[in-house]
C-alpha positions in Angstrom: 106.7 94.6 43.9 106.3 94.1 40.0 107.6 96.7 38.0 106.1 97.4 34.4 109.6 97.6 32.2 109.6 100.3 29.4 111.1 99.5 26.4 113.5 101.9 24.9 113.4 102.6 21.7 115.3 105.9 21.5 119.1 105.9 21.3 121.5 107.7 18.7 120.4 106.0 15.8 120.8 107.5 12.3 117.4 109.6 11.5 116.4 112.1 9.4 118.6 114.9 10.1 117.0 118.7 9.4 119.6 120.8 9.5 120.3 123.9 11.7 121.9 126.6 12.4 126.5 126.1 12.6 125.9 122.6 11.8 123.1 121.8 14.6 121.0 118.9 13.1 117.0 118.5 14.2 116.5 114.5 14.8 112.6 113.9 14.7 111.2 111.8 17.9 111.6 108.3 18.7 109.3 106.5 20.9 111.0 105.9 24.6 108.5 104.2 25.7 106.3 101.3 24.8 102.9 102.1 23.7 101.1 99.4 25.9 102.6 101.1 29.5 100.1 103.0 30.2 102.0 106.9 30.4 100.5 108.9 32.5 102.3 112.3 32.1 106.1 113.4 31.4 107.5 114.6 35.1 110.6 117.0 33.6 113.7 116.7 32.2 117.2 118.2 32.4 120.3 117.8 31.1 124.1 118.5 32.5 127.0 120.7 31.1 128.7 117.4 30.0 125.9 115.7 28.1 124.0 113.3 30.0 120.7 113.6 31.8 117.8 111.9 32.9 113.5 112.2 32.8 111.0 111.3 34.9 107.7 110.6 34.3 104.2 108.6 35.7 103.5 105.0 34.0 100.6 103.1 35.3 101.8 100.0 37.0 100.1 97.4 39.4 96.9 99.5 39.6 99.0 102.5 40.7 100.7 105.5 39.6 105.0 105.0 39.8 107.5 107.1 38.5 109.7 105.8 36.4 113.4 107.6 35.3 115.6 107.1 32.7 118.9 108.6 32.3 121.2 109.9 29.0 124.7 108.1 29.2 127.1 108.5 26.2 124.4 109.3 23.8 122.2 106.4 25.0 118.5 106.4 26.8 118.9 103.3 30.0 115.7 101.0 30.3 112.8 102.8 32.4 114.1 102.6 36.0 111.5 102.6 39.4 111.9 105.2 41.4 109.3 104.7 43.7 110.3 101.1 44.6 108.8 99.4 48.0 106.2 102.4 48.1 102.2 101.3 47.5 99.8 103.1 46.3 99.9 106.6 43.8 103.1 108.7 43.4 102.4 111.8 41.6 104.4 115.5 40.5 108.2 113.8 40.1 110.8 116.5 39.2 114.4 115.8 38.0 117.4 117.8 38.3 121.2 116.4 36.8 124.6 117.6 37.3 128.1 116.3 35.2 129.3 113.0 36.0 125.1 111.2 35.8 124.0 113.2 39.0 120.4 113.0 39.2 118.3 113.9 42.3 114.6 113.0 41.9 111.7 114.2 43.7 108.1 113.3 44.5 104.9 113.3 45.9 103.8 109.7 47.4 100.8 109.5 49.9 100.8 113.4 50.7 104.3 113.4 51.6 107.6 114.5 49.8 110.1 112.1 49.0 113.4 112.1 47.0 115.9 109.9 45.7 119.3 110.4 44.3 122.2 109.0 42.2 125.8 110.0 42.8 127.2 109.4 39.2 126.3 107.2 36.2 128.2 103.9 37.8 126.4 104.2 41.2 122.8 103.0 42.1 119.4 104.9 43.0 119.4 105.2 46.7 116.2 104.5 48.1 113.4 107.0 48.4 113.6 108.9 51.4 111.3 111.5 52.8 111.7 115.3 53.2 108.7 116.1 54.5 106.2 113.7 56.0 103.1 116.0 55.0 99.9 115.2 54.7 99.0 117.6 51.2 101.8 118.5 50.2 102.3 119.2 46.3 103.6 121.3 43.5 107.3 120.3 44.1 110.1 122.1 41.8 113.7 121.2 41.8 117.5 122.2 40.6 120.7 121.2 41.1 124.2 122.9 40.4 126.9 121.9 39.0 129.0 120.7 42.2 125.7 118.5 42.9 124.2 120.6 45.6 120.0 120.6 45.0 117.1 122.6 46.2 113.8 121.0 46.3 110.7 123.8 47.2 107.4 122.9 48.0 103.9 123.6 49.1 103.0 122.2 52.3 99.9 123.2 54.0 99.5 125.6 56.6 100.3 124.7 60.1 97.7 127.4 60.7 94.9 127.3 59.1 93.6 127.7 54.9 96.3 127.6 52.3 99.5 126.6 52.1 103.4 127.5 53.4 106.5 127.2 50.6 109.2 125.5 52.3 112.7 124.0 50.9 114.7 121.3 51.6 118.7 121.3 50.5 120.8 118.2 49.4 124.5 118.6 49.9 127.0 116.3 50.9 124.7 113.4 50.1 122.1 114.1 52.3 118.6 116.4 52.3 118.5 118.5 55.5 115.4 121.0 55.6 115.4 125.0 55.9 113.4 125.7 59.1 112.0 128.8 58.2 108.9 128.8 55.7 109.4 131.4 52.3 106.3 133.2 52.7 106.2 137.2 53.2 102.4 137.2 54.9 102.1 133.4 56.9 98.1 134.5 56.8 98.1 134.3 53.0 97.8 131.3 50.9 101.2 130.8 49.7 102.4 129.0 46.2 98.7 127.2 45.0 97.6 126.7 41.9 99.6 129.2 39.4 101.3 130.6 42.4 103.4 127.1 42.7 107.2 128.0 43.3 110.1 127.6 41.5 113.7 127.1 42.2 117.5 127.9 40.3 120.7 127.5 41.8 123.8 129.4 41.1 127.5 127.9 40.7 127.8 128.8 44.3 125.5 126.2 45.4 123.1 128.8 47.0 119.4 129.7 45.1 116.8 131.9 44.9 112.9 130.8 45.0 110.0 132.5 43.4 105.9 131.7 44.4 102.5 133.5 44.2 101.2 134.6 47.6 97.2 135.6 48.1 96.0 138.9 49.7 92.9 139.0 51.3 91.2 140.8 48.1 92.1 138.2 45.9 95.2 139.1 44.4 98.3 137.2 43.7 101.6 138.7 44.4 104.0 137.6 43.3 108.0 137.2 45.5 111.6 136.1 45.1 113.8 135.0 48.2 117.9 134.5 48.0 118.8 131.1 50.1 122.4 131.0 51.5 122.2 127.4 52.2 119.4 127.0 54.4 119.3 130.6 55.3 116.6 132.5 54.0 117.3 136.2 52.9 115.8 138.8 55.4 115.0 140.9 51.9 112.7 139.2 50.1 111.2 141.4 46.8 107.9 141.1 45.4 108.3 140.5 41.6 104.8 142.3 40.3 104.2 145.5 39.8 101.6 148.2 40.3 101.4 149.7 36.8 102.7 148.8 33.9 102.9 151.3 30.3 100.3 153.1 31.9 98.1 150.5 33.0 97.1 149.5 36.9 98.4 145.9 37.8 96.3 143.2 39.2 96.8 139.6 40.1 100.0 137.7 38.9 101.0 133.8 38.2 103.1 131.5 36.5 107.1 132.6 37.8 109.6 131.1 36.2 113.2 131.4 37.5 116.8 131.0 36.1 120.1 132.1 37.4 123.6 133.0 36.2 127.0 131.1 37.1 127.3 134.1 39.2 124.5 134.1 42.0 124.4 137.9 41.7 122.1 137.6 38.7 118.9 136.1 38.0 115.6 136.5 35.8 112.1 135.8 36.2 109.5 135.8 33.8 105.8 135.7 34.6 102.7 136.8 33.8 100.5 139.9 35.4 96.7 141.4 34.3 96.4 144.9 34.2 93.4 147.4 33.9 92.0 147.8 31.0 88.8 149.6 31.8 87.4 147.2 33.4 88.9 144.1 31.4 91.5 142.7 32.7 94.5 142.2 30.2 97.6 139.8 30.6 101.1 140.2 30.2 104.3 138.3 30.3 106.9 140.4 31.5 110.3 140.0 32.6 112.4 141.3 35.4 116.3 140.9 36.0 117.3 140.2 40.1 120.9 142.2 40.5 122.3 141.8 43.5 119.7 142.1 46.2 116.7 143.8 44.2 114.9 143.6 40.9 115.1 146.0 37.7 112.1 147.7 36.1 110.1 145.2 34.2 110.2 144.2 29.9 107.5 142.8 28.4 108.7 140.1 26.3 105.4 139.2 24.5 105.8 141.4 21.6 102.0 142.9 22.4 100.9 146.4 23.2 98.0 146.7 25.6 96.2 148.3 22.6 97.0 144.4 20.2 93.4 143.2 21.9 95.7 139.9 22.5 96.6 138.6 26.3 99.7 136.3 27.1 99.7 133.3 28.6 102.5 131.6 30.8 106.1 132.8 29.9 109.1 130.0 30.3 112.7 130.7 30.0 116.1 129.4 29.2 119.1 130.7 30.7 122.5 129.9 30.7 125.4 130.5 33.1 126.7 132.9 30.8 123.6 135.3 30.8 122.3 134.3 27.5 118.6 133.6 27.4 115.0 132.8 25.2 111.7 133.4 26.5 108.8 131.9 25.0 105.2 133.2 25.2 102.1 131.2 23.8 99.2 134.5 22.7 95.9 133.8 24.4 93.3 134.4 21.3 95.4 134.1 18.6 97.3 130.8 19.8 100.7 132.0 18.4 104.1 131.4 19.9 106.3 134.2 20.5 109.8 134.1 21.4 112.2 136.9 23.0 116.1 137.5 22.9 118.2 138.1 25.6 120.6 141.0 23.8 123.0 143.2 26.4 121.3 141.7 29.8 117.6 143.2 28.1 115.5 141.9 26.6 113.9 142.3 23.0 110.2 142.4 22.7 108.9 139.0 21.2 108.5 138.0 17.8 106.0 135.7 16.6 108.3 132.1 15.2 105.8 129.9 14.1 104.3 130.3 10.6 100.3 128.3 10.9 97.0 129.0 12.3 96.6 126.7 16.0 93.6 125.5 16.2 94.3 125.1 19.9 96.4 126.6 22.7 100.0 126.9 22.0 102.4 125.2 24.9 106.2 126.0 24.4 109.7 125.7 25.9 113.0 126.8 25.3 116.7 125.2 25.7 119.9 126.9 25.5 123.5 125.2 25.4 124.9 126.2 29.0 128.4 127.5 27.6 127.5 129.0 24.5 123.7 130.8 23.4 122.8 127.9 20.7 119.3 126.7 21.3 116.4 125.9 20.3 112.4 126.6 20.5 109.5 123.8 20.8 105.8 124.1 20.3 102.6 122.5 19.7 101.0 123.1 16.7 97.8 122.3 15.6 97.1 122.9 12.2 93.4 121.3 12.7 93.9 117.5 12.8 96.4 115.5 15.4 98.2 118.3 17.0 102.3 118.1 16.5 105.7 119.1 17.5 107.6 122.2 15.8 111.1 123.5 16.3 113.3 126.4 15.3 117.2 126.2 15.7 118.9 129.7 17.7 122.3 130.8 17.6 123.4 134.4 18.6 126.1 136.0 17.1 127.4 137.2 20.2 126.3 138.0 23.6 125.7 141.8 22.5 124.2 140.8 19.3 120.9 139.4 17.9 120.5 135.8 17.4 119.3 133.8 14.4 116.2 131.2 13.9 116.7 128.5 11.5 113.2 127.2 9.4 110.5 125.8 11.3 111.1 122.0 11.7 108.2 119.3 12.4 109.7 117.1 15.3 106.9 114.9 15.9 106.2 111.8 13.9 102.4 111.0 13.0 102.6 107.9 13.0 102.9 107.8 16.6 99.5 110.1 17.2 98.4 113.3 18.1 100.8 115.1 20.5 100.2 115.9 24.0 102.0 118.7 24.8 99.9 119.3 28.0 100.6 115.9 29.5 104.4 117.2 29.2 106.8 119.1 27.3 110.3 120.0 28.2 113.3 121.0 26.7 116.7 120.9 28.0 120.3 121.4 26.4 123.9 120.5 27.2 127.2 123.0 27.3 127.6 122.8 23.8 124.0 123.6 22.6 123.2 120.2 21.7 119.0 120.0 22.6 116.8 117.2 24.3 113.5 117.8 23.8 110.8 115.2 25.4 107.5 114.8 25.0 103.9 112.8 25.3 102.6 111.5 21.9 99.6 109.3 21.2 95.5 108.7 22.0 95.2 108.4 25.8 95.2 104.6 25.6 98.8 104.1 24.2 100.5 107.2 25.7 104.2 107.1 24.6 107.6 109.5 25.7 109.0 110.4 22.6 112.6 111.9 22.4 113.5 114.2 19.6 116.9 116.2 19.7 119.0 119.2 18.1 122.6 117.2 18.0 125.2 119.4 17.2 128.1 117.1 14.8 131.5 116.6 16.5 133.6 119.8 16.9 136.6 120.0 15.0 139.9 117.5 15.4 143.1 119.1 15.0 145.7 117.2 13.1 149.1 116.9 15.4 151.8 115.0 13.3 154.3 117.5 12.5 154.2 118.9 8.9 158.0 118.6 8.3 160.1 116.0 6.4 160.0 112.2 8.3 161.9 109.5 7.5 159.8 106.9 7.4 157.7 105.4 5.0 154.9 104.8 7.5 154.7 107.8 10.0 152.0 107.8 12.7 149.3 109.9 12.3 148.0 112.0 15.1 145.7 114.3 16.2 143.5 115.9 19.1 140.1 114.8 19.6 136.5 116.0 18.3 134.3 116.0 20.9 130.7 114.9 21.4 128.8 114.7 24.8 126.0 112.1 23.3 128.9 109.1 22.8 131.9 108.2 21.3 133.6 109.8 17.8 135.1 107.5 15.4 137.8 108.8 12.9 137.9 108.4 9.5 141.5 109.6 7.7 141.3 111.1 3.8 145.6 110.6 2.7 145.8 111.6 -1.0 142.0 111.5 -1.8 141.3 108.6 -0.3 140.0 107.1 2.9 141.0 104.9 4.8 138.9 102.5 7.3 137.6 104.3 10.7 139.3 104.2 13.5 138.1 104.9 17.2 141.5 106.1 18.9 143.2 109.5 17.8 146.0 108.2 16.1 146.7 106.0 13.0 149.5 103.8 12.3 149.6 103.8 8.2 149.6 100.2 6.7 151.3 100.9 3.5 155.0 102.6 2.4 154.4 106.5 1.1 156.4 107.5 -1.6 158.8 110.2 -1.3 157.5 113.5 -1.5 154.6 115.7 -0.5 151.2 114.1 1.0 147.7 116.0 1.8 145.6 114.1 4.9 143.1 115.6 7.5 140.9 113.3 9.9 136.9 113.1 10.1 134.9 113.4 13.5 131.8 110.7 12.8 128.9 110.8 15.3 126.9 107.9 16.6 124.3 109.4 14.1 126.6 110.0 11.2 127.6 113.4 11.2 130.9 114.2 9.8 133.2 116.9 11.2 136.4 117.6 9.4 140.1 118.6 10.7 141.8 121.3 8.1 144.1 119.9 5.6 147.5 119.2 6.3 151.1 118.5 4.8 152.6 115.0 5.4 156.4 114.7 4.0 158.5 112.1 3.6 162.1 111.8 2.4 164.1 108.7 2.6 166.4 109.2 -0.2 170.0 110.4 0.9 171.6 113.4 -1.3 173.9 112.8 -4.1 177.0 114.2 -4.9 179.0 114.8 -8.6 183.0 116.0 -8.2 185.2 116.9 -10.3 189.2 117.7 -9.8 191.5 120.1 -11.7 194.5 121.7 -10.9 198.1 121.0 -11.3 198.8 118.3 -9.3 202.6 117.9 -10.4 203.0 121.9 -9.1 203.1 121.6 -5.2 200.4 119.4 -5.4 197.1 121.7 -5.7 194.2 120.5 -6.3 190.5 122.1 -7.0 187.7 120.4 -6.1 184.2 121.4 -7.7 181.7 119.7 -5.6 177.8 119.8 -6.5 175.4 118.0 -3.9 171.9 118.0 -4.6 168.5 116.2 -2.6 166.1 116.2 -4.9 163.6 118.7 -5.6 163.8 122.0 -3.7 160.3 121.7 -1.4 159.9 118.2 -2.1 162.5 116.7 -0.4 164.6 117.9 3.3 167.2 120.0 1.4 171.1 119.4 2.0 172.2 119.8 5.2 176.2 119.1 5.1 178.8 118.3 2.8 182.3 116.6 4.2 185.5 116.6 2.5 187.7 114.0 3.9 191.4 114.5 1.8 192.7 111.4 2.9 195.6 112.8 4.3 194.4 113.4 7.9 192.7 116.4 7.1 188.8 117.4 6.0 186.3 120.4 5.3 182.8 120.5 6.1 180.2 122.9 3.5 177.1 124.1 3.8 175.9 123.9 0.2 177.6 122.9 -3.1 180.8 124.9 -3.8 184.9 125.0 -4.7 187.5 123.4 -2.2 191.3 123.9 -2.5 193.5 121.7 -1.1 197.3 121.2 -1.2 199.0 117.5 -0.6 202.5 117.6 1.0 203.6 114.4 -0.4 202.7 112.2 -3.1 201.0 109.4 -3.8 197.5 107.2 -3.7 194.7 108.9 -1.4 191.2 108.5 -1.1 189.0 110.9 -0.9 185.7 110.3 1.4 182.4 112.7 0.5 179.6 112.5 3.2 176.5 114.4 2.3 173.8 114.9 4.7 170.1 116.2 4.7 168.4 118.7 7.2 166.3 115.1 8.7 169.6 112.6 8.9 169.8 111.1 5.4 173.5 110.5 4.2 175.3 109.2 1.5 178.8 108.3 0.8 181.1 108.3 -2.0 185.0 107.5 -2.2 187.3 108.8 -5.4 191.0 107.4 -5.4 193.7 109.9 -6.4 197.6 110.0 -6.8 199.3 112.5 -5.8 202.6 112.8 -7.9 204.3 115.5 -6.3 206.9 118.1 -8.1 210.0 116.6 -10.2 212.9 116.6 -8.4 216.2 119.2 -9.7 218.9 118.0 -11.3 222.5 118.2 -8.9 224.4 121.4 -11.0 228.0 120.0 -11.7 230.9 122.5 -10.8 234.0 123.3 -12.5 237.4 123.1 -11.0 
């Protein structure tokens, strides 16, 4: 079957960097796609601890709606990639989930049933689609995969029963999908996880999740429930997430969960959204509850509204990291704004409002945080009255205990490409470091485009390695330990004396011309594929290849038992501009020698007479020596006249 192929467009080219918080740079979108393919609507995103990732999405091809992936390696977007292959007819719903190492697990809706596919690492190819579930009407699939690879896809599958619908999982692990037995729901009866009631999924480190879904009583309400999986073993103690009064107020139905979890499967949040009693008037929420162990804690609002504001919330998201760091964002019903709450000592802060204009429509936003350390980011739509667009704000916390801090408010979007779509797709996903994706659908319906924008964080810091001390060498190597980047490879770039020298792509460099002696200054430069510079701290580089000298000079009486006083005076230059002496040896020449330290006096007494020579060796503290030879005669005392005696 003919595929339509999507151009990419979108790599790490240079762009116009707005800058963020510690160095974190706001790229404005490129175009992923090509205009004339026909997008039908962005499927999800995610990206892994280590930097790559992948997106799925629905392209019109061959009179029928495929998905399509493409996948983040070193800092580079692959061409559009069929997912669906050798399957006719609509696909619809495709969810992605990555792990380190190009992991991606893919799943989808094809013909009423569920199907996945999967992709060991970055080198290996998409196996084919296979199905989880043969159906017929099953839909609102969600999925999430740790980071040993292990995925959880839940889904709504009719009732075997009767009206509604059952939420049911199916786990990958060990390269294949096997299927939990047991359906999630709390009443079977009730019409489990339609409409906003559609589940979601998070998986812990351990490899073991927890799923959250909307259930329907028989007066119309939606309750909402959370249920641990060990495996494929559903908890016997599932909790219900809403809540029968809130500040005062009776709660009604609920909708919308969303679900992260902590490196530690002991922890989790949801965020969601509940009405409450207002006389009569019915008044939305977004709250926020925190799973410990085995039940939830009392619930936070996180929209930054009191029941008194007049204003509802709509649909909360959330961004969590392993760490327990976290943003919520909230869009405000009648004024349209976007809110956004901190996670500060495992609670969270009411909302505060982060964009600046008037929206002339609905507000959709998301939220990424780096999965190692709480630098993020916030997207929304904005629409100031015209083509709606893309806006941003850079996060970094201080600290886990302490509030975080929003950079300016950043237009991502680029009008040339039309109006933004936000509710054809929007996602956000970050890597370890805090470096952002952020995907989205721009353009009339006709030339529907994914567009990429990104918070890219610059290399972090090389460390210089080549010792600081005196070489001997004209030319000593350069080393030092590498900046890293996720999104591709780092060049180098050296600054010796002030001036720089051509890049380099391994972390060493090999100097092509002789250094005087003396003291140098050099540190290294991290470059990006898009240009940002990261520099080492400055460091000493010394070199010393001239040996010491020596000056002597000899007094004494050599004629009087042949004494002799040497004043030595050794010197290597500079003091801390050069080694520094080391050594100083005396050979007499008669068999016998002295070794000093520094420059000094030596005695020394000849027992006969004669020519000697007399050797000096003087050595610095890195192996530089130098010779000298002085020739002396030795005369030794006058001899005594014979006394004559008398007779």
């Amino acid at each position: 079957m003919r595929r339509v192929a999507l151009t990419v467009a979108c790599a790490l080219a240079p762009a116009l960097a707005l800058p963020g918080t510690s160095g974190a740079a706001l790229f404005p979108g490129d175009a992923l796609s090509d205009p004339a393919a026909q997008v039908k609507s962005l499927g999800g995103l995610d990206v892994a601890r280590d930097g790559s990732g992948a997106l799925v999405y629905l392209a019109r091809s061959e009179a029928a709606d495929h998905v399509f992936a493409s996948r983040f390696v070193d800092g580079a977007w692959s061409p559009a990639e069929p997912i669906d292959a050798g399957l006719t007819g609509d696909s619809s719903q495709p969810v992605v989930a990555t792990a380190a190492g190009g992991r991606v697990a893919v799943a989808f809706v094809h013909a009423g049933a569920l199907y996945a596919a999967t992709r060991p690492s970055s080198g290996a190819p998409w196996s084919a689609p296979v199905t989880l579930d043969a159906g017929p009407g099953i839909g609102s699939p969600t999925i999430d995969m740790g980071i040993g690879g292990v995925a959880y896809v839940a889904y709504v599958k009719p009732a075997a029963a009767g009206a509604g619908g059952d939420v049911r999982v199916a786990r990958f692990a060990g390269n294949a999908w096997s299927a939990v037995d047991a359906v999630l729901d709390i009443e079977p009866a009730r019409d489990a996880g339609s409409g906003p009631g559609r589940p979601r999924v998070a998986i812990s480190a351990d490899n073991n999740a927890v799923v959250a879904w909307g259930e329907v009583d028989a007066g119309g309400i939606r309750h909402l429930f959370a249920r641990r999986l060990t495996g494929t073993t559903p908890s016997v103690a599932p909790q219900e997430l809403t809540v029968p009064a809130f500040d005062g107020r009776t709660g009604l139905t609920a909708e919308s969960p969303e679900i992260a979890i902590e490196n530690d499967n002991s922890y989790a949040w949801v965020v969601f959204r509940q009405a409450f009693d207002l006389g009569g008037t019915p008044r939305w929420r977004a709250l926020a509850r925190r799973l410990r162990g085995g039940t939830f804690d009392p619930p936070a609002a996180i929209d930054g509204l009191t029941f008194d504001s007049g204003e509802g919330a709509g649909a909360p998201r959330i961004a969590l990291n392993g760490r327990g760091q976290a943003l919520a964002t909230v869009a405000l019903e009648s004024s349209r704004q976007t809110v956004a709450a901190q996670l500060i000592k495992d609670a969270f802060a009411p909302g505060a409002r982060l964009d600046s204009l008037a929206n002339a429509a609905p507000s959709l936003s998301v939220a990424a945080i780096g999965e190692d350390v709480p630098q993020g980011l916030v997207v929304w739509q904005q629409d100031p009255g015209g083509a709606p667009e893309l806006r941003a704000r850079t996060y970094e916390a201080r600290g886990r205990l302490d509030a975080g801090v929003f950079t300016d408010e950043r237009v991502l979007s680029r009008p040339e490409l039309g109006p933004v779509d936000a509710a054809a797709g929007l996602a956000a996903a970050a890597d370890g470091r805090g470096s952002a994706i952020v995907a989205f659908v721009q353009g009339p319906p006709t030339a529907r485009r994914i567009v990429i924008a990104a918070q890219d964080l610059p290399p972090t810091r090389p460390i210089g390695e080549t010792a600081q001390g005196f070489q001997r060498t004209r030319r000593p190597l350069l080393t030092w330990r590498n900046g890293l980047d996720e999104w591709g490879q780092v060049s180098y770039q050296v600054e010796l004396d002030g001036q720089q020298l051509p890049p380099v792509t391994a972390s060493r460099l090999a100097l092509a011309a002789d250094l005087p002696d003396g003291i140098h200054r050099w540190r290294v430069v991290a470059i990006d594929g898009r240009g940002q510079r990261t520099p080492s701290t400055m460091r000493g580089l010394r070199v010393d290849l001239t040996p010491p000298q020596v000056v002597v000079r000899v007094r004494g009486v050599r004629r009087v038992h042949q004494r002799l006083v040497f004043l030595l005076n050794a010197s290597d230059g500079t003091p801390g501009r050069s080694a520094g002496l080391r050594s100083l040896r005396v050979d007499f020449g008669d068999g016998t020698s002295t070794t000093l330290a520094a420059s000094g006096r030596v005695e020394h007494r000849y027992a006969g007479r004669g020519l000697v020579t007399l050797r000096l060796t003087a050595r610095d503290r890195i192996g530089n020596r130098s010779e000298s030879e002085l020739r002396l005669r030795i005369r030794g005392a006058p001899r005594r006249k014979a006394r004559r005696h008398r007779r």
